[in-house]
N, C-alpha and C positions, 0 to 999 in steps of 0.2 A: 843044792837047793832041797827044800826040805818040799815033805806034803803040802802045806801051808799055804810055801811062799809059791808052790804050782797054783793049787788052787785060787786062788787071789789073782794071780800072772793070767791065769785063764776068764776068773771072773770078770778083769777088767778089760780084756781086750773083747769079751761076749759083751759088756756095756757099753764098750768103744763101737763097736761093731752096729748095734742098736741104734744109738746114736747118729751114726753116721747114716744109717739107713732114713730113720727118722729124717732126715736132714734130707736127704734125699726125695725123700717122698715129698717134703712137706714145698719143695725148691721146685717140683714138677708142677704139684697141685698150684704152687701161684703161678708159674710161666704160663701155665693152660690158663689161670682165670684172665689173666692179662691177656691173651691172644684172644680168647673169647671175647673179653670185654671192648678190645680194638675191631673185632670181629663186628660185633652188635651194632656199633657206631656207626662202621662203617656201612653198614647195611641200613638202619635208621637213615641215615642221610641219604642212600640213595631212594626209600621209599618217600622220604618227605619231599625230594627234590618230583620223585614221579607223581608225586599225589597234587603239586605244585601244578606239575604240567596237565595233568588231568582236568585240572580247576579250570584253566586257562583253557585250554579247550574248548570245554564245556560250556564257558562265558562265549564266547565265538561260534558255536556251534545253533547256540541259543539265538543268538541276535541273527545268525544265517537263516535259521528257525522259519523267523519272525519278519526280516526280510522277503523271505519264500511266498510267506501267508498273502502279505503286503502285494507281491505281485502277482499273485496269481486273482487274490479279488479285483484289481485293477484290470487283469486278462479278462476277469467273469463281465466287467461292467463292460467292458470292448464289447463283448460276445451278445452280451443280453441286452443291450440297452444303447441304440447307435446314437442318440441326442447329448447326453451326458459323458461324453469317453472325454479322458484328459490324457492327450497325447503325453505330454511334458510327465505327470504322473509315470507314466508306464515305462516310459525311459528311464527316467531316473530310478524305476523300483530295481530295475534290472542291473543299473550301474553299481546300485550300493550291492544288489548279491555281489556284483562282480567283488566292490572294494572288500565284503566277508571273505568273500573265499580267500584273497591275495593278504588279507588281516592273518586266518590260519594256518597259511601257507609261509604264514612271517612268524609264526611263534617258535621260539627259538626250541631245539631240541626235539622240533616236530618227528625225524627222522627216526627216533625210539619208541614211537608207537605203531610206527606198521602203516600210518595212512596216507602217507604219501600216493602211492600209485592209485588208491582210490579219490584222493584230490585232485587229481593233476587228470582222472577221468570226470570227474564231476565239473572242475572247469571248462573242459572240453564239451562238455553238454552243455554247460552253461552259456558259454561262446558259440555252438551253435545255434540256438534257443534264441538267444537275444540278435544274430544276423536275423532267423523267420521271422519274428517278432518286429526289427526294423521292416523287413520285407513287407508282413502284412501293414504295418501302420499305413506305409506309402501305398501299397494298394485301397488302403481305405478312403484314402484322399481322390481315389477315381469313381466318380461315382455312377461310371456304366460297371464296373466291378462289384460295385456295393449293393447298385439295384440291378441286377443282368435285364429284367424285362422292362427296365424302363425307356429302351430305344424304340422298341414295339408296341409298347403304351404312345408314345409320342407322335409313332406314324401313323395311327388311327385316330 
Protein backbone atom coordinates (compact mmCIF):
# COMPACT_ATOMS: atom_id res chain seq x y z
CA UNK A 1 0.00 0.00 0.00
CA UNK A 2 1.26 3.15 -0.92
CA UNK A 3 1.08 6.73 1.13
CA UNK A 4 -2.06 7.33 -0.62
CA UNK A 5 -3.96 4.56 -0.33
CA UNK A 6 -3.03 4.92 3.78
CA UNK A 7 -4.00 8.07 3.82
CA UNK A 8 -7.57 7.88 2.24
CA UNK A 9 -7.90 4.10 4.53
CA UNK A 10 -7.34 6.45 7.45
CA UNK A 11 -9.48 9.48 6.06
CA UNK A 12 -12.21 7.32 5.66
CA UNK A 13 -12.49 5.41 8.66
CA UNK A 14 -11.94 9.26 10.77
CA UNK A 15 -15.35 10.13 8.65
CA UNK A 16 -16.75 6.60 9.42
CA UNK A 17 -15.85 7.38 12.77
CA UNK A 18 -17.64 10.96 12.81
CA UNK A 19 -20.46 9.73 11.51
CA UNK A 20 -21.07 7.24 13.67
CA UNK A 21 -20.61 9.48 16.44
CA UNK A 22 -22.95 11.92 14.84
CA UNK A 23 -25.51 9.23 14.88
CA UNK A 24 -25.04 8.67 18.19
CA UNK A 25 -25.34 11.84 19.54
CA UNK A 26 -28.06 12.70 17.53
CA UNK A 27 -30.02 8.90 18.52
CA UNK A 28 -29.47 10.23 22.38
CA UNK A 29 -30.62 13.62 21.93
CA UNK A 30 -34.18 12.33 20.48
CA UNK A 31 -34.66 9.24 23.18
CA UNK A 32 -34.07 12.12 25.76
CA UNK A 33 -36.63 14.41 23.97
CA UNK A 34 -39.22 11.47 23.79
CA UNK A 35 -38.76 10.55 27.57
CA UNK A 36 -39.01 14.30 28.26
CA UNK A 37 -41.95 14.68 26.17
CA UNK A 38 -43.72 11.27 27.78
CA UNK A 39 -42.43 12.90 30.91
CA UNK A 40 -44.30 16.51 30.46
CA UNK A 41 -47.66 14.46 29.72
CA UNK A 42 -47.40 12.72 32.15
CA UNK A 43 -47.12 15.32 34.61
CA UNK A 44 -49.77 17.74 32.77
CA UNK A 45 -52.32 15.12 33.37
CA UNK A 46 -51.75 14.65 36.79
CA UNK A 47 -51.81 18.40 37.51
CA UNK A 48 -55.05 18.95 35.48
CA UNK A 49 -56.56 15.95 37.10
CA UNK A 50 -55.42 17.90 40.64
CA UNK A 51 -56.44 21.22 39.51
CA UNK A 52 -59.83 19.21 38.79
CA UNK A 53 -60.00 18.11 42.21
CA UNK A 54 -59.27 21.44 43.66
CA UNK A 55 -62.22 22.88 41.66
CA UNK A 56 -64.55 20.33 43.11
CA UNK A 57 -63.58 21.10 46.45
CA UNK A 58 -63.82 24.33 46.36
CA UNK A 59 -67.57 24.19 44.85
CA UNK A 60 -68.28 22.15 48.15
CA UNK A 61 -66.38 23.92 50.28
CA UNK A 62 -68.30 27.04 49.29
CA UNK A 63 -71.82 25.77 49.52
CA UNK A 64 -70.54 24.22 53.12
CA UNK A 65 -69.55 28.06 53.39
CA UNK A 66 -72.81 29.16 52.84
CA UNK A 67 -74.60 26.42 54.57
CA UNK A 68 -72.60 27.62 57.83
CA UNK A 69 -73.71 31.20 57.44
CA UNK A 70 -77.33 29.80 56.98
CA UNK A 71 -77.24 28.22 60.38
CA UNK A 72 -75.61 30.09 62.34
CA UNK A 73 -78.15 33.28 61.44
CA UNK A 74 -80.95 30.88 62.25
CA UNK A 75 -78.96 30.10 65.85
CA UNK A 76 -78.61 34.37 66.07
CA UNK A 77 -82.64 34.47 65.46
CA UNK A 78 -82.98 31.37 68.47
CA UNK A 79 -80.71 33.50 70.64
CA UNK A 80 -81.97 37.11 69.97
CA UNK A 81 -85.42 36.97 69.13
CA UNK A 82 -87.83 34.06 71.11
CA UNK A 83 -91.36 35.05 69.09
CA UNK A 84 -89.87 34.38 65.64
CA UNK A 85 -87.45 31.13 65.97
CA UNK A 86 -88.34 28.52 63.11
CA UNK A 87 -87.62 25.29 64.74
CA UNK A 88 -88.08 23.27 61.21
CA UNK A 89 -85.47 26.05 59.83
CA UNK A 90 -82.65 25.40 62.19
CA UNK A 91 -82.91 21.61 61.75
CA UNK A 92 -82.80 21.46 58.61
CA UNK A 93 -79.80 24.21 58.31
CA UNK A 94 -77.81 21.73 60.27
CA UNK A 95 -79.05 18.65 58.20
CA UNK A 96 -77.74 20.14 54.81
CA UNK A 97 -74.25 21.08 56.73
CA UNK A 98 -74.43 17.54 57.68
CA UNK A 99 -75.49 16.47 53.65
CA UNK A 100 -71.87 19.19 52.66
CA UNK A 101 -69.80 17.66 54.69
CA UNK A 102 -70.81 13.79 53.49
CA UNK A 103 -70.98 15.66 49.57
CA UNK A 104 -66.89 16.36 50.27
CA UNK A 105 -66.29 13.41 51.89
CA UNK A 106 -67.72 11.74 48.63
CA UNK A 107 -65.50 13.53 46.13
CA UNK A 108 -63.69 10.94 44.74
CA UNK A 109 -59.85 11.23 45.12
CA UNK A 110 -60.33 13.14 48.27
CA UNK A 111 -57.54 11.11 49.93
CA UNK A 112 -54.70 13.19 47.74
CA UNK A 113 -55.25 16.23 49.48
CA UNK A 114 -54.45 15.65 52.99
CA UNK A 115 -57.96 16.37 54.47
CA UNK A 116 -59.39 13.73 55.44
CA UNK A 117 -58.48 13.69 59.17
CA UNK A 118 -59.51 17.27 59.26
CA UNK A 119 -62.96 16.20 57.82
CA UNK A 120 -63.75 13.34 59.61
CA UNK A 121 -62.89 16.11 62.71
CA UNK A 122 -65.11 18.75 61.45
CA UNK A 123 -67.95 16.16 61.16
CA UNK A 124 -67.40 15.08 64.44
CA UNK A 125 -67.98 18.78 65.60
CA UNK A 126 -70.62 18.92 63.55
CA UNK A 127 -72.44 15.88 65.05
CA UNK A 128 -71.82 17.20 68.27
CA UNK A 129 -73.16 20.73 67.56
CA UNK A 130 -76.35 19.48 66.04
CA UNK A 131 -77.04 16.69 69.22
CA UNK A 132 -76.80 20.51 71.57
CA UNK A 133 -78.70 22.18 69.28
CA UNK A 134 -81.49 19.35 69.19
CA UNK A 135 -80.90 19.52 73.03
CA UNK A 136 -81.41 23.14 73.35
CA UNK A 137 -84.49 23.38 70.74
CA UNK A 138 -86.43 20.81 73.21
CA UNK A 139 -85.45 22.75 76.03
CA UNK A 140 -86.97 25.76 74.43
CA UNK A 141 -90.19 24.12 74.34
CA UNK A 142 -90.11 24.27 78.30
CA UNK A 143 -91.03 27.25 79.15
CA UNK A 144 -89.94 27.25 82.99
CA UNK A 145 -86.45 26.85 81.28
CA UNK A 146 -87.08 29.63 78.83
CA UNK A 147 -88.49 32.01 81.48
CA UNK A 148 -86.66 30.65 84.91
CA UNK A 149 -88.55 33.36 87.01
CA UNK A 150 -91.71 33.00 85.72
CA UNK A 151 -92.81 30.26 88.65
CA UNK A 152 -92.09 33.04 91.09
CA UNK A 153 -93.79 35.76 89.14
CA UNK A 154 -96.95 33.41 89.33
CA UNK A 155 -96.82 32.78 93.05
CA UNK A 156 -97.03 36.41 93.78
Amino acid sequence: MTNLQKDEKSQTSLRFQYIVAAVVVVSVLVFGSILASFYFKSVTEENTALLKLHDSITIHVDGLRSAMWKADKSLYVLLSDSETVQLNKIESSFNIIGEKLKNISDVDEIDKTGLVQNLNSLMKAHNKLNAEVVILLELRKDINWLYPMLPFINRT
